[in-house]
C-alpha positions in Angstrom: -28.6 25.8 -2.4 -26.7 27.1 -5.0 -23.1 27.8 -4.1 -22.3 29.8 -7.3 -25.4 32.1 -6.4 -24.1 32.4 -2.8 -20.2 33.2 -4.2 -21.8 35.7 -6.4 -24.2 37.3 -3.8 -21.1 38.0 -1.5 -19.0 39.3 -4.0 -21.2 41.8 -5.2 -22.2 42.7 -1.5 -18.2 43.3 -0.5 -17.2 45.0 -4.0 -20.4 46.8 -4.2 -20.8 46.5 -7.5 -22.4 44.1 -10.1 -19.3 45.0 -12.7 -16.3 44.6 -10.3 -17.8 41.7 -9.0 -18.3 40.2 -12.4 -14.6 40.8 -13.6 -13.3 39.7 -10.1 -15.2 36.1 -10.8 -14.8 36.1 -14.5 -18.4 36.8 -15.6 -20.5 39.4 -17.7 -22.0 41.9 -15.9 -25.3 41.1 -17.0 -24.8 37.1 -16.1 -24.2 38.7 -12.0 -27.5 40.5 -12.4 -29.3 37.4 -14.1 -28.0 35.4 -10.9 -28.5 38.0 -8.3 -32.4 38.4 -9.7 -32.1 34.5 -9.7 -31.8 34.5 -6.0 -34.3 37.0 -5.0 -37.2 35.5 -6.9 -36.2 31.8 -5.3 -35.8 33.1 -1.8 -39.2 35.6 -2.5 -37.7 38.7 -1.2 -35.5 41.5 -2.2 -31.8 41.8 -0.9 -30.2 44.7 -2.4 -31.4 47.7 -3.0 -30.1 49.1 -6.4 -30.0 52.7 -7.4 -27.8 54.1 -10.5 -24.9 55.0 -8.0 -24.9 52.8 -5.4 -26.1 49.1 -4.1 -27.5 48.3 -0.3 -28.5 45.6 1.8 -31.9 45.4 3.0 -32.6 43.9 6.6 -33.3 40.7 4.8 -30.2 40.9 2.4 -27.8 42.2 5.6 -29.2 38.7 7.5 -28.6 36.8 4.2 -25.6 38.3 3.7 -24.3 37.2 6.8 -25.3 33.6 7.4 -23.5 33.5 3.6 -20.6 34.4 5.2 -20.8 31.9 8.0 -21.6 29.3 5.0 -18.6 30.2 3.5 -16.2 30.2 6.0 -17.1 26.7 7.2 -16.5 25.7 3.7 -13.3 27.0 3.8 -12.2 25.4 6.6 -13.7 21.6 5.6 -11.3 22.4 2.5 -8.0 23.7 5.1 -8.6 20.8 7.5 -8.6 18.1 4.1 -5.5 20.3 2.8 -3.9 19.9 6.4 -4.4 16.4 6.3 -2.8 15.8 3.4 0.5 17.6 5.0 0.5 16.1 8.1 -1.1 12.8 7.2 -3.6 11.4 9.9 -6.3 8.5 10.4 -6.3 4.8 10.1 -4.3 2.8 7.5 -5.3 -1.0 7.1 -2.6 -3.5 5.7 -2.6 -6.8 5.2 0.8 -9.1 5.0 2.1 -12.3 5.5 2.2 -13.4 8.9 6.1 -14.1 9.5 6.8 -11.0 7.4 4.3 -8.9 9.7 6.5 -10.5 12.6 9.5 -10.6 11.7 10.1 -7.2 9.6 7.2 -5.1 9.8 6.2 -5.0 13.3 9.2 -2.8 13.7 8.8 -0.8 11.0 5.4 0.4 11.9 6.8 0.6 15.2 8.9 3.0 14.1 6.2 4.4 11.4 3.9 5.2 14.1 6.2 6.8 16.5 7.2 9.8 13.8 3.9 10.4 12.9 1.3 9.5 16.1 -1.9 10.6 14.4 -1.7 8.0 12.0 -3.0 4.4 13.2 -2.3 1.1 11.8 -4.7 -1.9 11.3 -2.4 -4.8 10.3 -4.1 -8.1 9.4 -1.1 -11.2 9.9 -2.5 -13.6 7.3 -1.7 -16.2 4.2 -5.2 -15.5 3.1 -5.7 -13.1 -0.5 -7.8 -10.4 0.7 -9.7 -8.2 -1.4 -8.0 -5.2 -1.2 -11.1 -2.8 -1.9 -13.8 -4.9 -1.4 -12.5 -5.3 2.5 -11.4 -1.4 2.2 -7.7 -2.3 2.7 -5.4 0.9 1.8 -3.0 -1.8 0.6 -1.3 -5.7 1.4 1.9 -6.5 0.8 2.1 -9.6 -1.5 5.1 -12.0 -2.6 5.2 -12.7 -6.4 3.3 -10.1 -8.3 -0.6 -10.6 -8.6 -1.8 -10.0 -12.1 -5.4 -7.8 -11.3 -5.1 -4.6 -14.2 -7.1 -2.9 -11.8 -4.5 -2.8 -8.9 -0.9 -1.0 -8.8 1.8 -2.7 -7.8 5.0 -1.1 -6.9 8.5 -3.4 -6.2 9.4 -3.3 -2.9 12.3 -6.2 -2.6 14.0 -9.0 -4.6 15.0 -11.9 -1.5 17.4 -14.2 -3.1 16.4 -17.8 -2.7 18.4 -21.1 -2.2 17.9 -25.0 -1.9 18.9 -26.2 1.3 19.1 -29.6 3.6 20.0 -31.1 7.0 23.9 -32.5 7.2 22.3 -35.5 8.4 19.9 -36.4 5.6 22.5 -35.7 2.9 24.7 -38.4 4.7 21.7 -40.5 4.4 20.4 -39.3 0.7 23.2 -38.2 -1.0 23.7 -34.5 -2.3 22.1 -33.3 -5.4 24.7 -32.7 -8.3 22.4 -31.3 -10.4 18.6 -30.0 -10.6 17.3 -33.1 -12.0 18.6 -34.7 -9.3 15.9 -33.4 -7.1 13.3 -35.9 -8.4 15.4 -38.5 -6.4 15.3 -36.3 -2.9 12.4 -35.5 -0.3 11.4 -32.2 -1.0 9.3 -29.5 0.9 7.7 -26.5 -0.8 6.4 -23.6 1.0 3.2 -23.1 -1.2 0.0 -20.7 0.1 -2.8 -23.2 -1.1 -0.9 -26.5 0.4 -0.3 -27.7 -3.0 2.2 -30.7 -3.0 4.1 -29.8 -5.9 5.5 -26.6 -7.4 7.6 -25.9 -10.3 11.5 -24.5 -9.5 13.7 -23.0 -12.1 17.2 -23.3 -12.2 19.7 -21.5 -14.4 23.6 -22.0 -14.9 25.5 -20.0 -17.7 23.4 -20.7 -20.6 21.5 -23.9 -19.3 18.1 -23.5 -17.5 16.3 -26.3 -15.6 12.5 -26.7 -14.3 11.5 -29.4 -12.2 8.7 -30.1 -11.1 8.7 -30.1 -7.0 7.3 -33.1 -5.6 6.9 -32.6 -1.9 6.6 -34.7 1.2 5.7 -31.8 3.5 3.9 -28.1 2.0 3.2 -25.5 4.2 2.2 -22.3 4.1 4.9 -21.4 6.6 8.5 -20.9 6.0 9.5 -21.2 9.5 7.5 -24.7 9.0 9.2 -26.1 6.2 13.0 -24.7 7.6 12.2 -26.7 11.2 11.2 -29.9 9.5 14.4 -29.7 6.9 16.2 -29.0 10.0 15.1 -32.6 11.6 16.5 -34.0 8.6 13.2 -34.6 6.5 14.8 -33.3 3.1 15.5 -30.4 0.8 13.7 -27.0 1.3 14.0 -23.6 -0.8 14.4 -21.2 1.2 15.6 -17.3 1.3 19.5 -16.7 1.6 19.2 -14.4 4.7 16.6 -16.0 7.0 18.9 -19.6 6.8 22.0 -17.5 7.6 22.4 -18.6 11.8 21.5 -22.3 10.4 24.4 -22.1 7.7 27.1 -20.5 10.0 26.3 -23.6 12.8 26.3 -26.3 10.5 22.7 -27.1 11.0 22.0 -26.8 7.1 23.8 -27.0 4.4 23.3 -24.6 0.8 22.9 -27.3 -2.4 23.5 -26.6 -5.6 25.2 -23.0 -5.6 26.7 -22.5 -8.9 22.8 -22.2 -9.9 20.3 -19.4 -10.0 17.3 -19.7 -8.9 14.8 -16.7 -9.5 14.4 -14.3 -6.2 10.8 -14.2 -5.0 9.4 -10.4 -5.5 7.9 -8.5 -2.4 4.7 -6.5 -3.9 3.4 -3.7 -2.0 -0.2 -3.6 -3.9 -3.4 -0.9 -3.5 -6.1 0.4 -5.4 -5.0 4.0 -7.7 -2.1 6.3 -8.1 -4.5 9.0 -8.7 -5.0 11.3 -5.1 -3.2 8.8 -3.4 -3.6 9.3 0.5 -0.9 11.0 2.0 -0.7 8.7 5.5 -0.3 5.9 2.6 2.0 7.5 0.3 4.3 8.3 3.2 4.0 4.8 4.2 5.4 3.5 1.1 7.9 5.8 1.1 9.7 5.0 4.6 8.9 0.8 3.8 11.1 1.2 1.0 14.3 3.3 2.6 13.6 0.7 6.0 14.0 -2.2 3.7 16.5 -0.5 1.6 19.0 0.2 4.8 18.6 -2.5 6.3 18.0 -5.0 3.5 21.8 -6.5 4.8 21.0 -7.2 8.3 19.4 -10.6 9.2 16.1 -9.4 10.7 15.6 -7.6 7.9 15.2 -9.9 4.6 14.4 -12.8 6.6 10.6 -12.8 6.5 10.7 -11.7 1.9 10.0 -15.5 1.5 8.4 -17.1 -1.5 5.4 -18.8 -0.1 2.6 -16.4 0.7 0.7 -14.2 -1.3 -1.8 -11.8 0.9 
């Protein structure tokens, strides 16, 4: 079928005319009769009868003419109901995260998410594994520490401000550290995706900057993991700022080395194009950054925007 026959066929049947009908869709009068004659001799029948003053239907043309019509107007309506959908967004949005930020931040959210706009429904995958985003047909997975893939977007989400920290009892046993090199004499933990044993920390006072290399006793690809086990007293863990807050204010763990800087860890919210974005998804972008934007102060809220996994 050809739909520009099909457009022209009803436009000359409802204007009556091959020249109004050819200035109403932009086209010669003589390309309306090429297509009209197009049609007839495909189809092997005649559907207008043409004098010098006047065009008609025949029986077959009037039939034609109608089940156009019907053609038409379910077009028309596929193209509303995709418009409609991009207004009031609908269907099913998969997301992958990290597990303790799924748990600890974004079950909320998409608690929330969900109740303001019910015909949109979530599939959330808790997980430290890197999915493939479009091989998997994920809309998008929220990543810490920027992924470098050209052929993904990534937008900011959140900086969580990071800090060493350690058990009062093991610095009465071990000593506190006066500086960053003095971190190669402690136990240390690192909260690492693969399970590596040693990571690479940066630290920066005024206009001297530090790396060490992180030898650990204990990785994980947990932070709650690696804060329990500094809490027993097992050594030094970076960790971020808000989710050691309770531990800090009861004594139970003590901040090192404060007058240095240690670079934040970077939430990523990452998917596959800009271009015709998705409305459900572009509305859930939206509201993830304003949640995490109000409520970036309260404890619940940047506790899970760890360094450690990267989904």
């Amino acid at each position: 079928m050809d739909l520009n026959e099909l457009l022209i066929f009803i436009k000359v049947v409802e204007l009556q005319s091959f020249t109004t009908a050819g200035k109403s869709l932009g086209l010669q009068k003589s390309t309306i009769s090429r297509k009209i004659a197009q049609l007839e001799e495909r189809l092997g029948v005649r559907l207008l009868n043409r004098t010098t003053r006047k065009l008609s239907l025949t029986d077959v043309g009037q039939a034609h003419y109608q089940r156009c019509r019907e053609i038409l107007r379910e077009l028309e309506e596929a193209e509303l109901a995709v418009t409609r959908s991009q207004s009031e967004p609908s269907g099913i949005l998969r997301v992958a995260m990290p597990t303790e930020l799924g748990q600890l931040i974004m079950g909320r959210f998409m608690g929330e998410f969900i109740q303001r706009y019910p015909k949109i429904q979530i599939q959330a995958e808790l997980s430290s594994r890197l999915v493939d985003i479009v091989g998997e047909g994920f809309d998008l997975a929220i990543r810490v520490n920027r992924m470098e893939d050209s052929s993904l977007v990534c937008r900011r989400l959140l900086n969580s401000p990071l800090r060493l920290y350690a058990s009062a009892g093991y610095l009465e046993s071990h000593g506190t550290p006066a500086h960053p090199t003095d971190l190669h004499s402690h136990k240390l933990m690192v909260i690492e995706k693969d399970s590596q044993l040693q990571q690479t920390w940066a630290f920066k006072h005024e206009d001297e900057e530090v790396h060490i290399t992180a030898r650990a006793v204990l990785s994980a690809n947990s932070m709650t993991c690696c804060r329990e086990a500094m809490l027993t007293g097992l050594g030094i863990a970076r960790l971020p700022m808000a989710y050691m807050k309770e531990q800090v204010q009861s004594g139970a763990a003590i901040p090192l080395l404060t007058e240095w800087e240690i670079e934040p860890a970077t939430i990523w919210a990452v998917y596959s194009s800009r271009r015709l974005m998705p409305t459900k998804l572009r509305i859930f972008l939206d509201e993830l950054v304003t949640f995490l934007e109000n409520n970036k102060t309260e404890h619940f809220a940047a506790s899970a925007l760890m360094g450690i996994h990267s989904n």
